[in-house]
PAZAPA-4460 file (N, C-alpha, C; in steps of 0.05 Angstrom, whole numbers, plus 32768, in hexadecimal, padded with zeros to 4 digits):
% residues 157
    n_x    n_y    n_z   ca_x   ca_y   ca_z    c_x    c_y    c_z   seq   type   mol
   8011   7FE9   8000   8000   8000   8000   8012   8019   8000     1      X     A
   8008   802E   7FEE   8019   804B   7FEB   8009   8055   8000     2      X     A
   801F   8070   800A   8015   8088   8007   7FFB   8091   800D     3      X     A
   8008   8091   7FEE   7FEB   80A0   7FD7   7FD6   8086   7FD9     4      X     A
   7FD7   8077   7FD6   7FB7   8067   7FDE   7FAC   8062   7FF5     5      X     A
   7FB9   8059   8009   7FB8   8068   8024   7FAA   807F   8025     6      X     A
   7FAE   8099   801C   7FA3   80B3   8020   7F8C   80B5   8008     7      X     A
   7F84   80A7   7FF5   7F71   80A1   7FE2   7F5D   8097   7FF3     8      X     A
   7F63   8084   8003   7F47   8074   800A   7F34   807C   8026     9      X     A
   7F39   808F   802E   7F28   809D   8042   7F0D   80AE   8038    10      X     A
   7EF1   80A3   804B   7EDF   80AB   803C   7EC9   80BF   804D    11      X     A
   7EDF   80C9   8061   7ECE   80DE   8070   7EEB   80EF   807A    12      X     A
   7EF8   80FB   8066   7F0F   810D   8074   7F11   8124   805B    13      X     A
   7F1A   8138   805C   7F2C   8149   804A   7F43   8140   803A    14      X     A
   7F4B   814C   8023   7F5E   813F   8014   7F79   8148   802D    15      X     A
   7F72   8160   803B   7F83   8168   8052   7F8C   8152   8067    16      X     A
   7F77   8149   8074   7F78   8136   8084   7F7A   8119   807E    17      X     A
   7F7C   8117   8068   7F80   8100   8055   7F9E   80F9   8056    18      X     A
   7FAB   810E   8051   7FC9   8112   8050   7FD6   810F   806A    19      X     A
   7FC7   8122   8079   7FD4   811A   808E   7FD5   80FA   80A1    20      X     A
   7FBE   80E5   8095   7FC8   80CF   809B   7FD9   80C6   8091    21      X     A
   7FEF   80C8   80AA   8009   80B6   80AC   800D   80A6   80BE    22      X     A
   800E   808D   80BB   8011   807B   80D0   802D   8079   80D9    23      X     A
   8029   806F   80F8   8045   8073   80FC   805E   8056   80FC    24      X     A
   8059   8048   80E9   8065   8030   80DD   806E   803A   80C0    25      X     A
   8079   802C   80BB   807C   8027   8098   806C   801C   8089    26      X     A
   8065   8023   8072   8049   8013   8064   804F   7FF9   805A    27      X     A
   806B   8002   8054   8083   7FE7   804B   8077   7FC9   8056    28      X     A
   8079   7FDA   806B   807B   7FBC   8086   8068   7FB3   8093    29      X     A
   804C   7FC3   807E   8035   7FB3   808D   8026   7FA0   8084    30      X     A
   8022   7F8F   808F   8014   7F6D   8082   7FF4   7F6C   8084    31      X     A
   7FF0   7F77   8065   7FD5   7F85   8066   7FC3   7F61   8068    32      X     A
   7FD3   7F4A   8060   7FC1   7F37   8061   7FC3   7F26   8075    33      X     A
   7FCD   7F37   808A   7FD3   7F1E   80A4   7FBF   7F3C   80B2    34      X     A
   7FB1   7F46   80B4   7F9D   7F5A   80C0   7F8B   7F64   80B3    35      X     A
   7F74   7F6B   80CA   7F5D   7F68   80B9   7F57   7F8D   80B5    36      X     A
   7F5E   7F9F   80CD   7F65   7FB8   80C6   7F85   7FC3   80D5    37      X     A
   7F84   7FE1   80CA   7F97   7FF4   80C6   7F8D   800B   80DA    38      X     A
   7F91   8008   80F5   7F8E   801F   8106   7FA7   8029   8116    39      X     A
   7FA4   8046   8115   7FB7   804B   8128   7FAF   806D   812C    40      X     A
   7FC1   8072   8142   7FB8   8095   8155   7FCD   80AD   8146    41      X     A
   7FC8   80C1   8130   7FD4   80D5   8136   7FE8   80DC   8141    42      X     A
   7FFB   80DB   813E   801A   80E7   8155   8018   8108   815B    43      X     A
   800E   8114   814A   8004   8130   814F   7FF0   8131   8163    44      X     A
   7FDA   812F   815C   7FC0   8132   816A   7FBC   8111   816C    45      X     A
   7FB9   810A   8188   7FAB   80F4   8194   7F93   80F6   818D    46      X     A
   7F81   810B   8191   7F68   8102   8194   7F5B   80F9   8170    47      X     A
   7F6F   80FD   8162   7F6C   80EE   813E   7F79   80D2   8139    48      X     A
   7F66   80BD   812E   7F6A   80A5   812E   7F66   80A2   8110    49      X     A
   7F6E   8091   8103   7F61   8080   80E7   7F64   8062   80F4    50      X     A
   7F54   8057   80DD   7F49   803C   80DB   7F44   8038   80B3    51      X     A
   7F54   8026   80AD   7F52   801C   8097   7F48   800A   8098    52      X     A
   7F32   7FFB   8084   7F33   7FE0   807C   7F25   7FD6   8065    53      X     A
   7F2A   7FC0   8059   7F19   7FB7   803F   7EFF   7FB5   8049    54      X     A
   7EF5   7FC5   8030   7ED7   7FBE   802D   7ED2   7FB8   8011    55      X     A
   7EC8   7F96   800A   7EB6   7F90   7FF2   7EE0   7F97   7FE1    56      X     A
   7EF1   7F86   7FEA   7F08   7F8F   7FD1   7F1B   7FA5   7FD0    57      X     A
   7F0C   7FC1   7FE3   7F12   7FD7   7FDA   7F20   7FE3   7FF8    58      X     A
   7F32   7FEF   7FF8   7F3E   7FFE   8015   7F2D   8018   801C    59      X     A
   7F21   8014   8032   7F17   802F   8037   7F1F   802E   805D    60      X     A
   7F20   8057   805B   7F28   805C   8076   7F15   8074   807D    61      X     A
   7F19   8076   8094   7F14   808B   80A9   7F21   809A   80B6    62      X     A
   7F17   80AE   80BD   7F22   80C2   80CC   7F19   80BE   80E8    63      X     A
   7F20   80C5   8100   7F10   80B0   810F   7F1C   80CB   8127    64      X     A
   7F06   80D4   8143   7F08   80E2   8153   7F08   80D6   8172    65      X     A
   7F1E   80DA   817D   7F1A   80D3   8195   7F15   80DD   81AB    66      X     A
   7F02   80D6   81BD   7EF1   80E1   81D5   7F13   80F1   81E7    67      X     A
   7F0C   8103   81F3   7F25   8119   8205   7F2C   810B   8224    68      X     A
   7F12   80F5   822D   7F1D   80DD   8246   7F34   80CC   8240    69      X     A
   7F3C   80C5   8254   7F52   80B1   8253   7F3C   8099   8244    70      X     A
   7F47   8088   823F   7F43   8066   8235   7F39   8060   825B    71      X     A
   7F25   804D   824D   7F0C   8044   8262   7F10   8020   825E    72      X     A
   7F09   801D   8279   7F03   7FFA   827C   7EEE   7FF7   8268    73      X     A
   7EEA   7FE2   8254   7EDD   7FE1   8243   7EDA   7FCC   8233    74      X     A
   7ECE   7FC4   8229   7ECD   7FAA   8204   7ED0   7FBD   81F7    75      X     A
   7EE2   7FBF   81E0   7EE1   7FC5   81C8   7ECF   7FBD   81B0    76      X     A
   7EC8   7FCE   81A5   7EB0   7FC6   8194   7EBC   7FAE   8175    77      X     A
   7ECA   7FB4   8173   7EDE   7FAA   815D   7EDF   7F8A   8168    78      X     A
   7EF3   7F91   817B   7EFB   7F6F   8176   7EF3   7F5F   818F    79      X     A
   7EE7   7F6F   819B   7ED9   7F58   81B2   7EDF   7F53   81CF    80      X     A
   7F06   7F59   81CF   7F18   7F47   81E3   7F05   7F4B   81F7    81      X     A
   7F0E   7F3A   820F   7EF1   7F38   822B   7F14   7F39   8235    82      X     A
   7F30   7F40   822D   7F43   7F36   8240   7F5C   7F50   8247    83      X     A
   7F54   7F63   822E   7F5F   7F75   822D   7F48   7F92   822B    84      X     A
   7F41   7F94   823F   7F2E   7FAA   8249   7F30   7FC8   824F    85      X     A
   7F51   7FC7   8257   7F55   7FE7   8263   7F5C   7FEC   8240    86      X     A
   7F64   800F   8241   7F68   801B   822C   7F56   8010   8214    87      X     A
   7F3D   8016   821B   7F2B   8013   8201   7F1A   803A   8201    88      X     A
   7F15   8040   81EE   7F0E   805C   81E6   7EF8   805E   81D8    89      X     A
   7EEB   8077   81D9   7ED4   8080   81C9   7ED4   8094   81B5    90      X     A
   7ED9   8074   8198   7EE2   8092   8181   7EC9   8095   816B    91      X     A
   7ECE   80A7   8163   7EB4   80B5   814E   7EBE   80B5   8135    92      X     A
   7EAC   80B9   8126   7EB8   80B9   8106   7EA1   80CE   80FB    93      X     A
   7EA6   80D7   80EB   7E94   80F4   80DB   7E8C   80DC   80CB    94      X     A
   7E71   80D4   80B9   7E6B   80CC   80AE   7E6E   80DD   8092    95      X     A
   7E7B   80BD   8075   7E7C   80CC   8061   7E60   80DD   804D    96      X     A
   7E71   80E8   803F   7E58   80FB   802A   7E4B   8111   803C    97      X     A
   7E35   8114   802D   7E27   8126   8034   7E16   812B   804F    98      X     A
   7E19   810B   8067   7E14   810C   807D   7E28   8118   808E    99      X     A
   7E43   810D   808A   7E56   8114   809B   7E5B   8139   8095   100      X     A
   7E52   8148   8080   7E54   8162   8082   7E3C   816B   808A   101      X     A
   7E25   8158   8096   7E14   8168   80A1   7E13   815B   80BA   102      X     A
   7E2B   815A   80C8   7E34   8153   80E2   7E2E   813D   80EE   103      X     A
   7E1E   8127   80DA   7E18   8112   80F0   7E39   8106   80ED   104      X     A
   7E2F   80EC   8103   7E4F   80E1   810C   7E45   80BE   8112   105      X     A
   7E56   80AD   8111   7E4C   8094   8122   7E6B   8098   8135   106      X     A
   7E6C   807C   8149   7E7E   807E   815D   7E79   8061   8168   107      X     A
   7E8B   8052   8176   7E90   8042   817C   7EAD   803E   8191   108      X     A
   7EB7   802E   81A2   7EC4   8022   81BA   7EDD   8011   81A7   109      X     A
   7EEB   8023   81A5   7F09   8010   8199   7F1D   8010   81AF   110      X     A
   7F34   8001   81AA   7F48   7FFD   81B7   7F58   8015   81B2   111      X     A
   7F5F   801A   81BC   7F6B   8044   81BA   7F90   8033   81A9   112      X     A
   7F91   8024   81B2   7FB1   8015   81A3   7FAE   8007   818D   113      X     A
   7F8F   8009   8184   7F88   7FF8   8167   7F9D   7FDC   8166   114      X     A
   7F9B   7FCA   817C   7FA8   7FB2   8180   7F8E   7F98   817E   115      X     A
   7F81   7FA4   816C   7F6A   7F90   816C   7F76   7F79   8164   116      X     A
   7F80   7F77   8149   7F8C   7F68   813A   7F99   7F53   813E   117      X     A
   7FAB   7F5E   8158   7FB8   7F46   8165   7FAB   7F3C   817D   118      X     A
   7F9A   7F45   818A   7F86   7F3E   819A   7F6E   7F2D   818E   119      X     A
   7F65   7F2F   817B   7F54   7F1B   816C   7F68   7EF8   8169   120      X     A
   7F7D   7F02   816D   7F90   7EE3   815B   7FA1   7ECD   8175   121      X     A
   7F9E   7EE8   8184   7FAF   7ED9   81A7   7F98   7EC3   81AB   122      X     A
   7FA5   7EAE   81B8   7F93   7E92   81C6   7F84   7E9C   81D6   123      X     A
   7F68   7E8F   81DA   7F51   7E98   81ED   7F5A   7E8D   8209   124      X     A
   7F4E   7E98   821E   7F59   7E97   8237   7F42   7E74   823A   125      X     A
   7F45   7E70   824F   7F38   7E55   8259   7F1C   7E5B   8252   126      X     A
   7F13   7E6E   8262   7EF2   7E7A   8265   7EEA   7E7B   8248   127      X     A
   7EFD   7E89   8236   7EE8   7E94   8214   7EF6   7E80   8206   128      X     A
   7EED   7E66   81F8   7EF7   7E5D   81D7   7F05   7E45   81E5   129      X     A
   7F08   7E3A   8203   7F18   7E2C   820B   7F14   7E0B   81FD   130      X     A
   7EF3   7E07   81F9   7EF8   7DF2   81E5   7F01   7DEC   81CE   131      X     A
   7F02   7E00   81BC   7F10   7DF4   81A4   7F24   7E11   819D   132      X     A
   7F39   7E15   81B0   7F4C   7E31   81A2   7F49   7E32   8182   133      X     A
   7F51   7E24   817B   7F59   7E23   815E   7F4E   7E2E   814C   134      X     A
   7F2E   7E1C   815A   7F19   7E2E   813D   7F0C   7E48   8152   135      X     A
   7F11   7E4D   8164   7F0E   7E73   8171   7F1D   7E85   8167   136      X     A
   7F3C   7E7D   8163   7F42   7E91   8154   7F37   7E9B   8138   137      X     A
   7F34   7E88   8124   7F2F   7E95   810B   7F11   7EA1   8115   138      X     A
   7F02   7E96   811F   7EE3   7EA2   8121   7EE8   7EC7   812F   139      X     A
   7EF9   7EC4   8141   7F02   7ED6   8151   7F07   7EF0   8132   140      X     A
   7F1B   7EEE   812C   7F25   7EFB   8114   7F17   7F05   80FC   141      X     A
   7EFC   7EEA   80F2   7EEF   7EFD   80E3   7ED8   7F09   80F1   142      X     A
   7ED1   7EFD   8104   7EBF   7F1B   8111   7ECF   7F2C   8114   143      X     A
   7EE1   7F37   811C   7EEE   7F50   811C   7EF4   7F51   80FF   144      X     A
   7EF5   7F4A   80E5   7EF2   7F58   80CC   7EDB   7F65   80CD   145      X     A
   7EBE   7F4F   80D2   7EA0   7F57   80C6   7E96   7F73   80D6   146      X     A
   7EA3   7F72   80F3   7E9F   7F8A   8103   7EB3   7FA6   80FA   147      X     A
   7ECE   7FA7   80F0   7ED7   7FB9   80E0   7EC8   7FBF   80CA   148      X     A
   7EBC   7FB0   80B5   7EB5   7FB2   80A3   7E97   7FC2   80A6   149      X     A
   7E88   7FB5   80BE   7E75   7FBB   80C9   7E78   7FDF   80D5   150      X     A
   7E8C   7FEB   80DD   7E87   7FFF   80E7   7E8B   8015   80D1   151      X     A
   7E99   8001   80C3   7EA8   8019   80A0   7E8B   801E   8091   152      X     A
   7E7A   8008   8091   7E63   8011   8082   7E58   8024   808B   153      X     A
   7E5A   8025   80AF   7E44   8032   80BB   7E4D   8059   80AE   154      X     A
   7E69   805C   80AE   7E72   806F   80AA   7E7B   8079   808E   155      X     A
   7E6D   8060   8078   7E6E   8066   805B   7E48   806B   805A   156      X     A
   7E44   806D   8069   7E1A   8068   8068   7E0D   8059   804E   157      X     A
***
């Protein structure tokens, strides 16, 4: 992934704010098919997040706002964990087109470290998946696609 497609596929931002997503990795080095999305926090402004992810083939992102509280005991809406609770947050997204410039918004409970990814794939504790690990993880993983994918629609309307 460039750049420039990276900053193409956002569908509620400015070509401004578009640019300014820069993640703070190399694009080089990210393993777009061993994850199901692309989140991470602003190094400038914390309270600005994106979230990439395929929808239907195609890469699309967000611009994504985060609540001014610290990270709260919580489930994340994304990927579920029941084991990793602290530092979860309340971020917003401007909805695209002609809703998101007439201020509506959706919002949802992410992991403020967008560590879903590897939290969907870690072994279930005794209590969740303890009978069959094996097949919890993959089940684990694509609900956290259908629920990424699930919140991108909400914010493509």
């Amino acid at each position: 992934m460039s750049a420039e497609a990276l900053a193409g596929c956002f569908v509620n931002a400015t070509r401004r704010e578009a640019a300014g997503a820069v993640p703070p990795f190399p694009l080089a080095e990210y393993h777009w098919e061993a994850m199901e999305f692309l989140g991470w926090r602003d190094q400038r402004d914390r309270t600005r997040a994106y979230l990439v992810v395929e929808v239907d083939g195609v890469l699309r992102g967000a611009v994504l706002r985060a609540t001014h509280t610290p990270g709260v005991h919580g489930v994340c809406a994304l990927c579920r964990d029941v084991t990793e609770l602290a530092g979860v947050r309340m971020f917003s997204a401007r909805r695209a087109g002609d809703a998101g410039r007439s201020g509506n918004s959706v919002a949802t409970l992410i992991h403020e470290d967008f560590h879903c990814n590897e939290y969907a794939r870690r072994l279930p504790t005794p209590m969740v998946g303890a009978l069959d690990p094996e097949l919890f993880r993959p089940q684990r993983v694509e609900a956290l696609q259908q629920r990424c994918i699930g919140f991108m629609r909400r914010i493509i309307g």
